[in-house]
ZAKETI-665433 format. One record per residue: z, x, y of N, C-alpha, C, O in turn; residue in one letter. Coordinates in nm, 4 decimals, decimal comma, padded with zeros to 6 digits. Layout:
residues N
PT|Z|X|Y|Z|X|Y|Z|X|Y|Z|X|Y|A
...
END
This chain:
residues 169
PT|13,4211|-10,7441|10,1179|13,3207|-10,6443|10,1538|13,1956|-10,7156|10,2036|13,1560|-10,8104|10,1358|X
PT|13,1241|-10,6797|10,3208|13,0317|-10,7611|10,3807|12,9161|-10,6960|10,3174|12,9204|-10,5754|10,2934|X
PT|12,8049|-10,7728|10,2865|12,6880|-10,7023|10,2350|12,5649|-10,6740|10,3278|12,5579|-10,7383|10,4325|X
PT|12,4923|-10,6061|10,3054|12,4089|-10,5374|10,4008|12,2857|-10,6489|10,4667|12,2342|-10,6309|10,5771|X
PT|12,2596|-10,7389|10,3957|12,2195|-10,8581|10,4341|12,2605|-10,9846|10,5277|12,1850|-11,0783|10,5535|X
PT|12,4074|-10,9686|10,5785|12,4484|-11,0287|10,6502|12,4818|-10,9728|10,7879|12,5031|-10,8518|10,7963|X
PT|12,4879|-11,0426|10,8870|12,5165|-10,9460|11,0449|12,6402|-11,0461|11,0732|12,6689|-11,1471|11,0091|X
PT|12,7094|-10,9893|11,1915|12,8483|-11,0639|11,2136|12,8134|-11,1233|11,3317|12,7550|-11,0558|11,4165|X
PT|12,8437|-11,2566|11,3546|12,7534|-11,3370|11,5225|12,8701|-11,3925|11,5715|12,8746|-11,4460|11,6823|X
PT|12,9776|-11,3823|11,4871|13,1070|-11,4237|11,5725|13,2523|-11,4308|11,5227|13,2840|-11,3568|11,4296|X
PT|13,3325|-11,5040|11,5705|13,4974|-11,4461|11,5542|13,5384|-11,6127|11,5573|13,4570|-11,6826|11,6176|X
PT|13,6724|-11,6921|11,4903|13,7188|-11,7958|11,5392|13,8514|-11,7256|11,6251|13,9224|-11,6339|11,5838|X
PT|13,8582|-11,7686|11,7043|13,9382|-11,7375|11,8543|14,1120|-11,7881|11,8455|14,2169|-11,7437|11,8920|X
PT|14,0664|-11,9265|11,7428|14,1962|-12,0359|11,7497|14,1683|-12,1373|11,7649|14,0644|-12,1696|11,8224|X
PT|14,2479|-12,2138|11,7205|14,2501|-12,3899|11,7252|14,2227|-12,4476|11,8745|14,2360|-12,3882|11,9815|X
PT|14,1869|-12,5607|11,8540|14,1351|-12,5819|12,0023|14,1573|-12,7573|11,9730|14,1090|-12,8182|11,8776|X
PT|14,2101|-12,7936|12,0405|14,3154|-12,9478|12,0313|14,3904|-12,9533|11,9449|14,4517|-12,8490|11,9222|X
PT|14,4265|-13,0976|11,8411|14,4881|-13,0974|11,7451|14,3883|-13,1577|11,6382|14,4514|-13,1868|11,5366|X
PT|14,2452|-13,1878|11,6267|14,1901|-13,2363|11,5022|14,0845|-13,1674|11,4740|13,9744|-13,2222|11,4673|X
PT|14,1037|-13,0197|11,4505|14,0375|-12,9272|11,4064|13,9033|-12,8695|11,4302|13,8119|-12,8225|11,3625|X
PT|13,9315|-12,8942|11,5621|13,8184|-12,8013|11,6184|13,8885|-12,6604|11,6792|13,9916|-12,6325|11,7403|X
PT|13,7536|-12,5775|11,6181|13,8217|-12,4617|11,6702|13,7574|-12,4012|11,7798|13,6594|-12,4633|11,8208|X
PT|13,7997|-12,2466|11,8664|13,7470|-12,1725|11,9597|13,6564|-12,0868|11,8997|13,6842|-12,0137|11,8047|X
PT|13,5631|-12,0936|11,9464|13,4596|-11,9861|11,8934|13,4688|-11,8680|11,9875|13,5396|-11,8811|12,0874|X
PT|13,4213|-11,7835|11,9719|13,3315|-11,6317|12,0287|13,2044|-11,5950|11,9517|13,1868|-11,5535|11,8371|X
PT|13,1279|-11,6219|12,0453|12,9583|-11,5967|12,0156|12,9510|-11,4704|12,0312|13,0122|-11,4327|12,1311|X
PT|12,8930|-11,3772|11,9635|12,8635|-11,2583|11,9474|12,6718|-11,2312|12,0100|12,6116|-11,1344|12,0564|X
PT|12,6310|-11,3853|11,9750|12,5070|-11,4041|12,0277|12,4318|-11,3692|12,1490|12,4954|-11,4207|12,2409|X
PT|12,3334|-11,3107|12,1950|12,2445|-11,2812|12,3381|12,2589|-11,4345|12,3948|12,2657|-11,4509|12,5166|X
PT|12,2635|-11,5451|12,3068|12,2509|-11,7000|12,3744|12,3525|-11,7311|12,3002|12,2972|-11,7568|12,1932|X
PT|12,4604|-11,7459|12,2849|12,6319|-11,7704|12,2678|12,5611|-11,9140|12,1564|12,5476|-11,8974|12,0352|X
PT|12,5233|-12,0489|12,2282|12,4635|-12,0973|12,1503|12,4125|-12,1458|12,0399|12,4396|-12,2449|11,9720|X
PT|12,2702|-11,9922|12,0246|12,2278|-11,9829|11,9155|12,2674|-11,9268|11,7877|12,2067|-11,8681|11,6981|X
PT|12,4205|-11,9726|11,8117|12,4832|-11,9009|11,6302|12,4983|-12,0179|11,5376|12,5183|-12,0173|11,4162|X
PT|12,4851|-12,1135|11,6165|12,4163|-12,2708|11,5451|12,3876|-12,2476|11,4515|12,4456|-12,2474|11,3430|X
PT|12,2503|-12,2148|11,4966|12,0744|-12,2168|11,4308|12,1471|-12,1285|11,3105|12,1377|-12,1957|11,2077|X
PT|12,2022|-12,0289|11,2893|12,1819|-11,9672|11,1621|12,3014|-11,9738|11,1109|12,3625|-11,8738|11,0732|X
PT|12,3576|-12,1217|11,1030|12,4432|-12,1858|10,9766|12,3753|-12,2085|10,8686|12,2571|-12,2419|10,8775|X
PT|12,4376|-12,1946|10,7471|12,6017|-12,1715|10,6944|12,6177|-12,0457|10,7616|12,5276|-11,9622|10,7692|X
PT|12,7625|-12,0287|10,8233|12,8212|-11,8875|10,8190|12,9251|-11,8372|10,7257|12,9843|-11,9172|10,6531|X
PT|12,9532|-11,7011|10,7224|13,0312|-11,6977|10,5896|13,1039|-11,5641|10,6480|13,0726|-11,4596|10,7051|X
PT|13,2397|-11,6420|10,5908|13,3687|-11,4793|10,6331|13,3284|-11,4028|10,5529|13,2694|-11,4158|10,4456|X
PT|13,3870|-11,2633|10,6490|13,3504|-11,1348|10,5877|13,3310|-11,0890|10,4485|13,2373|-11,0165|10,4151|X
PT|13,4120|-11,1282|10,3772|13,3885|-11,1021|10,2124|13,3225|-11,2034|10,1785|13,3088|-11,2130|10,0565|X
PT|13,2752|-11,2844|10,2398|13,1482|-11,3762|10,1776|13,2648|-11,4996|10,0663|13,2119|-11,5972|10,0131|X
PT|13,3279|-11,4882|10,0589|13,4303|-11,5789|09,9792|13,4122|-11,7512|10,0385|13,3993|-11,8540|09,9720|X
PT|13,4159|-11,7369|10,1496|13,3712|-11,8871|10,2608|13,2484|-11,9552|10,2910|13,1524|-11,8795|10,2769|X
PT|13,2263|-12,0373|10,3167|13,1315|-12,0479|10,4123|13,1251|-12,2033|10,5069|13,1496|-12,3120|10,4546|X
PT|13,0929|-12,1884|10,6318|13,1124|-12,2949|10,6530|12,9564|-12,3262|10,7413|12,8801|-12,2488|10,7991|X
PT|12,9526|-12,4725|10,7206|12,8417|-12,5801|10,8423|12,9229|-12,5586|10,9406|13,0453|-12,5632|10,9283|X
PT|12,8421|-12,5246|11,0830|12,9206|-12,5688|11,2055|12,7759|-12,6202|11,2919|12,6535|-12,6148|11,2809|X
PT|12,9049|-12,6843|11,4038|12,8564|-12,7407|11,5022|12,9299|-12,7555|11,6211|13,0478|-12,7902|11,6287|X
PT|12,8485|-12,7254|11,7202|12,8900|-12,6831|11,8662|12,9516|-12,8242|11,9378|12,8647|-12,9100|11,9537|X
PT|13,0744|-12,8582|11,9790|13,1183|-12,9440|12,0646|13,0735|-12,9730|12,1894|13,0092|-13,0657|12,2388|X
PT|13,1499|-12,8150|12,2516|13,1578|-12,8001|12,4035|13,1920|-12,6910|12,4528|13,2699|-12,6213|12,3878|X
PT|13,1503|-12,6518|12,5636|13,1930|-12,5225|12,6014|13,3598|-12,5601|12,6572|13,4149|-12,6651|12,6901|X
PT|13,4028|-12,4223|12,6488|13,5156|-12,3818|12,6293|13,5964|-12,2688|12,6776|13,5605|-12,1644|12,6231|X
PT|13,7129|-12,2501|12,7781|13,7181|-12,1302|12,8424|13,7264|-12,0258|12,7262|13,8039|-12,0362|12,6312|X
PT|13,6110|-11,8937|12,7505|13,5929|-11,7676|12,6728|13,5665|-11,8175|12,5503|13,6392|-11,7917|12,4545|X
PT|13,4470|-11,9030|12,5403|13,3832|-11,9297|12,4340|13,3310|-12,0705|12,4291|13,2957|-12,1303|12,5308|X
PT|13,3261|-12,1317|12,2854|13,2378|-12,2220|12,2550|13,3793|-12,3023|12,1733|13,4702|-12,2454|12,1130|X
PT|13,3604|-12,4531|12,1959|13,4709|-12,5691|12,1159|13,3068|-12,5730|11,9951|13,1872|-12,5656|12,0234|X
PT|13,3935|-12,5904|11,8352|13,3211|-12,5918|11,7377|13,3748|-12,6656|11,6534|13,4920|-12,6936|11,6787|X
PT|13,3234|-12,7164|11,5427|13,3638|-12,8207|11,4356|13,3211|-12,7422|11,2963|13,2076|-12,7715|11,2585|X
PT|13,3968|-12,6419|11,2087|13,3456|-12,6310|11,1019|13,3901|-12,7258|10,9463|13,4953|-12,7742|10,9045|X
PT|13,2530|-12,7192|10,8958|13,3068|-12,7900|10,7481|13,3885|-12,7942|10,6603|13,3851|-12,7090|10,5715|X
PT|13,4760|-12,8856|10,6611|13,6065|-12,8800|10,5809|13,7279|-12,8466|10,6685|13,8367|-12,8783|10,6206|X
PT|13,7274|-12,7909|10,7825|13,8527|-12,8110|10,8976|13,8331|-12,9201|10,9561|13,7378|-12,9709|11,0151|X
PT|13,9676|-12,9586|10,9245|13,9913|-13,0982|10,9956|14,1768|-13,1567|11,0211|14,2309|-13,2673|11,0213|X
PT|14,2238|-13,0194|11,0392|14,3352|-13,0181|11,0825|14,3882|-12,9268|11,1745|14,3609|-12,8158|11,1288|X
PT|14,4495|-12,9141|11,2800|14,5162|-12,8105|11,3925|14,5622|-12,6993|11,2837|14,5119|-12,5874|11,2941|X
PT|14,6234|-12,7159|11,2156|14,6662|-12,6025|11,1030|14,5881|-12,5109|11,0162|14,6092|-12,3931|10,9872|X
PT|14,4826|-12,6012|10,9776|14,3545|-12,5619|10,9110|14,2517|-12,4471|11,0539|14,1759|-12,3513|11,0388|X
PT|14,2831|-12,4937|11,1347|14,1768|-12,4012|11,2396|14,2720|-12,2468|11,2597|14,2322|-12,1303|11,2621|X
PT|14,4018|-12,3003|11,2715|14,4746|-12,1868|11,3268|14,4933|-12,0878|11,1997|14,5166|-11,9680|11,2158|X
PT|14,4836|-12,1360|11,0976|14,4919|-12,0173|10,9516|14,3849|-11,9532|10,9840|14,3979|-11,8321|10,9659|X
PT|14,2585|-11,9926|11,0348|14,1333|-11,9252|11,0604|14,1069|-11,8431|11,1323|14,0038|-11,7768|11,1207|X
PT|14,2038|-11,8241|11,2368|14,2210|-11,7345|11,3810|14,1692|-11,6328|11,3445|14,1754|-11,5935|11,2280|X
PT|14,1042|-11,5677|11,4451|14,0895|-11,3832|11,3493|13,9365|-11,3431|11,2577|13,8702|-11,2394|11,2584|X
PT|13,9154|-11,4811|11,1779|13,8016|-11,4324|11,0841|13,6777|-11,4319|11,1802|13,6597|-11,4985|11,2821|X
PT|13,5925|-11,3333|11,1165|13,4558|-11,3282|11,1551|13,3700|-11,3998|11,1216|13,3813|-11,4486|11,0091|X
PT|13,2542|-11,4342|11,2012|13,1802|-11,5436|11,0794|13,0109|-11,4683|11,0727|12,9402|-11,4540|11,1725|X
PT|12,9779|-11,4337|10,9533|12,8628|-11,3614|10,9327|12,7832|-11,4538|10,8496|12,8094|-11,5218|10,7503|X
PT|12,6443|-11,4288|10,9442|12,5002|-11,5052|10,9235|12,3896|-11,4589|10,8400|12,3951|-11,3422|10,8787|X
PT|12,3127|-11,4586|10,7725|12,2585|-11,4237|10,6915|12,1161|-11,3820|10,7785|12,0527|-11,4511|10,8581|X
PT|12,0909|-11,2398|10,7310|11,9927|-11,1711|10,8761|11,8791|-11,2178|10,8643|11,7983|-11,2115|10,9570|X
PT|11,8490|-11,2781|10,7388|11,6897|-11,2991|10,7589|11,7148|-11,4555|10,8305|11,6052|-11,5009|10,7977|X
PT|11,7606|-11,5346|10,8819|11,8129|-11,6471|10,9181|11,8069|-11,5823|11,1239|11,7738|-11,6639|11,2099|X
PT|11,8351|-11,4702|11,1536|11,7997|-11,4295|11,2891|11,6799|-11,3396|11,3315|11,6082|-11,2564|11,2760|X
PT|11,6934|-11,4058|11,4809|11,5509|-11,3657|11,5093|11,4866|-11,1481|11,4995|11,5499|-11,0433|11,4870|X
PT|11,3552|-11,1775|11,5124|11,3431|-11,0734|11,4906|11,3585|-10,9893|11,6619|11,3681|-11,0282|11,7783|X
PT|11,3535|-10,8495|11,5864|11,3895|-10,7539|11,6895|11,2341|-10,6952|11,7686|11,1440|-10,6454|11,7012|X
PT|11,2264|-10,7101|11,9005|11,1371|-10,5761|11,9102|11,1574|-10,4253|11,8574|11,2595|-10,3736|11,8122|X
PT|11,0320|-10,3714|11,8764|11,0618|-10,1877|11,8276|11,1189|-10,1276|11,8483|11,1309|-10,0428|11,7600|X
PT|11,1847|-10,1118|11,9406|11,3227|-10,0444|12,0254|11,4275|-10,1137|12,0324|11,5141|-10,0655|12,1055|X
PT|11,4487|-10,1982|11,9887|11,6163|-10,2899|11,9351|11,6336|-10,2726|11,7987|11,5424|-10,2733|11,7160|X
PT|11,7853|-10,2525|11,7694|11,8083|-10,2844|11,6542|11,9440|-10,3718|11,6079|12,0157|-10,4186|11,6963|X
PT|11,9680|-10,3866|11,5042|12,1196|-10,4376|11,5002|12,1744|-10,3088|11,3983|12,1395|-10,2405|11,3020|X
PT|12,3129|-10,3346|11,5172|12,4126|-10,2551|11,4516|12,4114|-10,1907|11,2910|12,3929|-10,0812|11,2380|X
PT|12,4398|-10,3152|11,2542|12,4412|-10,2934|11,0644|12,3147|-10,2508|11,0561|12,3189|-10,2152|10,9384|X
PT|12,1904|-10,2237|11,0947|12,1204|-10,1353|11,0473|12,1061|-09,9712|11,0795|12,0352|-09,8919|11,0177|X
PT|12,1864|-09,9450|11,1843|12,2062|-09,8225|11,2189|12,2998|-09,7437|11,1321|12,2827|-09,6276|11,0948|X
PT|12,4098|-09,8295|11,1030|12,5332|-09,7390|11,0379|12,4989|-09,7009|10,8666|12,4564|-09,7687|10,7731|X
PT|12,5297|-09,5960|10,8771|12,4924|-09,5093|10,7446|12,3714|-09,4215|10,7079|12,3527|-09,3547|10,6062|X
PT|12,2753|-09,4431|10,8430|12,1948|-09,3620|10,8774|12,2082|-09,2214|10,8487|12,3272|-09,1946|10,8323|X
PT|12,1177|-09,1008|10,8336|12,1210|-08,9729|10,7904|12,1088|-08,9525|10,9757|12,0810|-09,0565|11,0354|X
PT|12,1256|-08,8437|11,0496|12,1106|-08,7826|11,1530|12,0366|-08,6886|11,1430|12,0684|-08,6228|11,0439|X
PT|11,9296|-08,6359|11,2093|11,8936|-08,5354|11,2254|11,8883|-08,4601|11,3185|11,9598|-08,5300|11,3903|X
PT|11,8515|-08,3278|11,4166|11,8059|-08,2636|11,5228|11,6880|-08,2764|11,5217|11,6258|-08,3022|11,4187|X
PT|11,6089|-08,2536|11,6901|11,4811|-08,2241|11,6361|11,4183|-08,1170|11,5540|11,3017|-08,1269|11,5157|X
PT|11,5062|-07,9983|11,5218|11,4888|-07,8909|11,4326|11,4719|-07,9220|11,2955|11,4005|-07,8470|11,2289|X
PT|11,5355|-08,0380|11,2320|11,5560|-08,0825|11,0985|11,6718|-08,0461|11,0409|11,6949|-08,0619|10,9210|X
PT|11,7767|-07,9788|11,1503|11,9017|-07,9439|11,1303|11,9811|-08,0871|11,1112|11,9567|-08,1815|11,1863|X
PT|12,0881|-08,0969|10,9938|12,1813|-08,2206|10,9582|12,2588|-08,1995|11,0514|12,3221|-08,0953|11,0685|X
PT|12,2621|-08,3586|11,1641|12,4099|-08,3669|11,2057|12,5015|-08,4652|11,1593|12,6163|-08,4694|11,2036|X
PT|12,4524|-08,5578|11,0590|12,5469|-08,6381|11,0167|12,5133|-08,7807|10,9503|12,4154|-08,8173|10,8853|X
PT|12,5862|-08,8226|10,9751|12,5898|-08,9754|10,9144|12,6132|-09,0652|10,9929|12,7202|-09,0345|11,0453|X
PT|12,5643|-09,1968|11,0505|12,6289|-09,2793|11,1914|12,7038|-09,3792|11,0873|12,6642|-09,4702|11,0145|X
PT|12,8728|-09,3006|11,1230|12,9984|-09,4044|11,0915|13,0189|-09,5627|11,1527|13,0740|-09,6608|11,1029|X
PT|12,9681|-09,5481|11,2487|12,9876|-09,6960|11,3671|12,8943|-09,6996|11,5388|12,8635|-09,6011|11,6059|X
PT|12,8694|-09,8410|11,5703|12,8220|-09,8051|11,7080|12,8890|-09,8339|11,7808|12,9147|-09,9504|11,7505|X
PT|12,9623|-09,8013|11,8957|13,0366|-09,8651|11,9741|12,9592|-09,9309|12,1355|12,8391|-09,9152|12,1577|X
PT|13,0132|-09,9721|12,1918|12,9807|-10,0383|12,3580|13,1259|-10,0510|12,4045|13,2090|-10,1238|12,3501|X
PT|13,1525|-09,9574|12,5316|13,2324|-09,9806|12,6106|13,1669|-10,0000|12,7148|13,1750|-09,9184|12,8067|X
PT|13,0886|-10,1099|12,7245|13,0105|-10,1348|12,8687|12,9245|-10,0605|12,9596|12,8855|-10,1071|13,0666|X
PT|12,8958|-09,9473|12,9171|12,8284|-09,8377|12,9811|12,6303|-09,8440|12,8716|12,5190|-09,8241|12,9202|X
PT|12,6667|-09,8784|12,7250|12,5485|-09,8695|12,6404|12,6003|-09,8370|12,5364|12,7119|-09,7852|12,5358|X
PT|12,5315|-09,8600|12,4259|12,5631|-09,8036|12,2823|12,6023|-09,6507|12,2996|12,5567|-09,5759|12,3861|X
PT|12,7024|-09,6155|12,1940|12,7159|-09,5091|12,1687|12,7040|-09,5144|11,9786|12,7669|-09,6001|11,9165|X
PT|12,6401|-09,4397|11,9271|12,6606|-09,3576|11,7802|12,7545|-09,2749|11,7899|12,7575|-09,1841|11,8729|X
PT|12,8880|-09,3108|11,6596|12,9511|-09,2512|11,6071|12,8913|-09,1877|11,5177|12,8287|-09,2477|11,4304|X
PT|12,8996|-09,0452|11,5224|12,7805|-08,9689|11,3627|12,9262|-08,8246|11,3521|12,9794|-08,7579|11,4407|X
PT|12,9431|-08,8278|11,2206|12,9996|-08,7670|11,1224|12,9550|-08,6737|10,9968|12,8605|-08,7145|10,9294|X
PT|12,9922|-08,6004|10,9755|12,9137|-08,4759|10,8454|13,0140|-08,3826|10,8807|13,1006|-08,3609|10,9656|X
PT|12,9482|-08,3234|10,7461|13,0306|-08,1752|10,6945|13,0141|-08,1103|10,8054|12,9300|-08,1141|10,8953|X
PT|13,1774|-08,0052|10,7693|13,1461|-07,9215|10,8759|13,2105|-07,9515|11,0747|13,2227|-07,8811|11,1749|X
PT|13,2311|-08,0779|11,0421|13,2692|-08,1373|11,1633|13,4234|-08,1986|11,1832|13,4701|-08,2989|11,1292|X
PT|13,4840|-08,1134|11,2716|13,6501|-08,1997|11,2572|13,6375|-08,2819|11,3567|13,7228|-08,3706|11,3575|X
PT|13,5523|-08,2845|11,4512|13,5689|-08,4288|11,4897|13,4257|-08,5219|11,5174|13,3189|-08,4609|11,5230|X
PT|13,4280|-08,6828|11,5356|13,2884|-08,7325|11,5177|13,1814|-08,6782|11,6813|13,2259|-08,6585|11,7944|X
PT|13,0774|-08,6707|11,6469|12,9903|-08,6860|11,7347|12,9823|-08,7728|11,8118|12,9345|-08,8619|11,7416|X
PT|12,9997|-08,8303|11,9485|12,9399|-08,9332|12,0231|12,7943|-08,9262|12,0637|12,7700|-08,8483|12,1558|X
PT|12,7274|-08,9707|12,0294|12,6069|-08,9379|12,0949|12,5402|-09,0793|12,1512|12,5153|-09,1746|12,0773|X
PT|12,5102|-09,0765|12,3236|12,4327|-09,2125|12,3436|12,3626|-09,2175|12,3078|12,2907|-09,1212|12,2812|X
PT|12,3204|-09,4240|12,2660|12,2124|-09,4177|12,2029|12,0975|-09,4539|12,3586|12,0783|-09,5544|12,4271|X
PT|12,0560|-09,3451|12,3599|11,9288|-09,3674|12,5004|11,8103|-09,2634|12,4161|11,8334|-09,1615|12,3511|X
PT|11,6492|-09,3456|12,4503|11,5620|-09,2452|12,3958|11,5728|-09,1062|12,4573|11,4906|-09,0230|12,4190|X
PT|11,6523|-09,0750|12,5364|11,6775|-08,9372|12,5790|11,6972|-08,8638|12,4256|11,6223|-08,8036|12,3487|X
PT|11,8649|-08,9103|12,4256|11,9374|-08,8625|12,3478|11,9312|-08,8831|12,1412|12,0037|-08,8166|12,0671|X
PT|11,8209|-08,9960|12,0871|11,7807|-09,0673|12,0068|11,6031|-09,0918|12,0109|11,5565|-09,2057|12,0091|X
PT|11,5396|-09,0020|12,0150|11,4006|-09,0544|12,0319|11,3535|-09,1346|11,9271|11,2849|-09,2320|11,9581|X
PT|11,3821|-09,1077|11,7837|11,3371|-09,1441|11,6817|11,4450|-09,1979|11,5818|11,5298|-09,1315|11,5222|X
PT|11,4154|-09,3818|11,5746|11,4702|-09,4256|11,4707|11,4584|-09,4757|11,3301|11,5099|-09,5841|11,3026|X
PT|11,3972|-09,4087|11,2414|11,2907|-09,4591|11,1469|11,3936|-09,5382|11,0120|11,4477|-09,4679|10,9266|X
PT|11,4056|-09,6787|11,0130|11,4876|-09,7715|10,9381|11,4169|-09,7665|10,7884|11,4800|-09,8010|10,6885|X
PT|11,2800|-09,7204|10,7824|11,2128|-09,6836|10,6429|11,2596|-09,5873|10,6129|11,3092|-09,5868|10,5002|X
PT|11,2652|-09,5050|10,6655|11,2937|-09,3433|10,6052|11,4884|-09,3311|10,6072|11,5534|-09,2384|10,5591|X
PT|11,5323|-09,4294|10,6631|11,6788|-09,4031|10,6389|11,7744|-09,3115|10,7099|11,8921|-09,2821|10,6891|X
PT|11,6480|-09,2604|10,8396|11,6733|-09,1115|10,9312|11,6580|-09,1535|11,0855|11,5581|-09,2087|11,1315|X
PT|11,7515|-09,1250|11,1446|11,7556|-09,0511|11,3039|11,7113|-08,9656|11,3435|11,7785|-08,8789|11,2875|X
PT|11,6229|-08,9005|11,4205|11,6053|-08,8055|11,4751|11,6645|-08,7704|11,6157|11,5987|-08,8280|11,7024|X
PT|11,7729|-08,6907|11,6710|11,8839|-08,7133|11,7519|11,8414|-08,5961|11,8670|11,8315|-08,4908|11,8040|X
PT|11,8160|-08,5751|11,9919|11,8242|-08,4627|12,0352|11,9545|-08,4519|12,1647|11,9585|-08,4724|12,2860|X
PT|12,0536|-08,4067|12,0558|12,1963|-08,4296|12,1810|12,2198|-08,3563|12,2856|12,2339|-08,2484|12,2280|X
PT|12,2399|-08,3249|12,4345|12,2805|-08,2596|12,4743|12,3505|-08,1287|12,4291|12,4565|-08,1377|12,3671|X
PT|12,2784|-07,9672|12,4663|12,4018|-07,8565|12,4071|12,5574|-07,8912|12,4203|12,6367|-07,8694|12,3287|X
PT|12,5811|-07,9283|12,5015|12,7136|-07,9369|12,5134|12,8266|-08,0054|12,3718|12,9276|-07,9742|12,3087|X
PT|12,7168|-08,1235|12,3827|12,7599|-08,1960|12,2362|12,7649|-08,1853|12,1272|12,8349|-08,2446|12,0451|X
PT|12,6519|-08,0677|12,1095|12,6677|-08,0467|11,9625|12,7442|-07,9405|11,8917|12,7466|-07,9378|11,7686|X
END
C-alpha cells in the first residue's frame, strides 16, 4: 500500500545488458531529475533503492540500483514502480498539482451540490481528466481538469469545486 507521502516518478522497464543495470522510465518533467530524489522505494514501501543514472537509453534512462548487480536481479524487477518521497520534490506553482493529491478529493458544484469523490486522474494526451464517483451514480464522471470545468481546488479544505458541462452531469 503506497502512503500518501510518497509520489510515483517511475517504472523499471527491464534489464539492460548483463551486469545489472536496468531500463528506467522517468515519470519526471526532466526524466533526469528522479536522481535527485533517491532513495526510491517500491510501491508497498518494502524496498528501497540508491540509484544512479548511466546513460540514456532507447525509451528511457540505463540505471544502476543498490544491491542489483546481476541480469537476473534487474529482470525480477521489471514492472515495479519506484516512489520518491514528496517532500524530497520540487514544489508546485498554484495551479499545478500532483496526482496523489487530487485523488480522494470531495467534489462539489458550484451550487454546493455533491458530485463525488475523484477515484483517479487520467491523460490520454489531450489533458488531465478527473475520474469522480458518488452515490447515486452508475457510472464515473469524466470531468476535464481545465479552470473552465474545475475553477476551484482547495488541498486545505479537502474540496473541488467542479462546474461540469450540463451535458455531463
Amino acid at each position: 500500500m503506497t502512503t500518501p507521502d510518497r509520489i510515483c516518478v517511475g517504472a523499471i522497464a527491464g534489464a539492460f545488458g548483463v551486469k545489472g543495470e536496468v531500463r528506467l522510465k522517468s515519470f519526471c518533467s526532466d526524466p533526469e531529475a528522479i536522481a535527485d530524489y533517491a532513495p526510491l522505494y517500491s510501491e508497498d514501501g518494502s524496498r528501497s533503492f540508491t540509484l544512479t543514472l548511466t546513460r540514456p537509453v532507447t525509451g528511457g534512462l540505463g540505471a544502476r540500483l543498490g544491491g542489483v548487480e546481476t541480469k537476473e536481479q534487474a529482470d525480477a524487477l521489471k514492472g515495479v514502480t519506484l516512489w520518491a518521497d514528496k517532500d524530497k520534490l520540487p514544489s508546485l506553482p498554484d495551479d499545478e498539482f500532483y496526482h496523489a493529491d487530487l485523488i480522494g478529493l470531495d467534489v462539489v458544484d458550484t451550487g454546493g451540490e455533491r458530485l463525488g469523490t475523484v477515484r483517479a486522474v487520467h491523460n490520454y494526451g489531450a489533458g488531465d481528466i478527473l475520474e469522480i464517483f458518488g452515490p447515486g451514480r452508475r457510472h464515473a464522471l469524466l470531468l476535464p481538469f481545465t479552470k473552465a470545468c474545475v475553477p476551484t481546488v482547495d488541498l486545505t479544505a479537502g474540496r473541488i469545486v467542479a462546474d461540469p458541462p450540463e451535458d455531463l452531469k
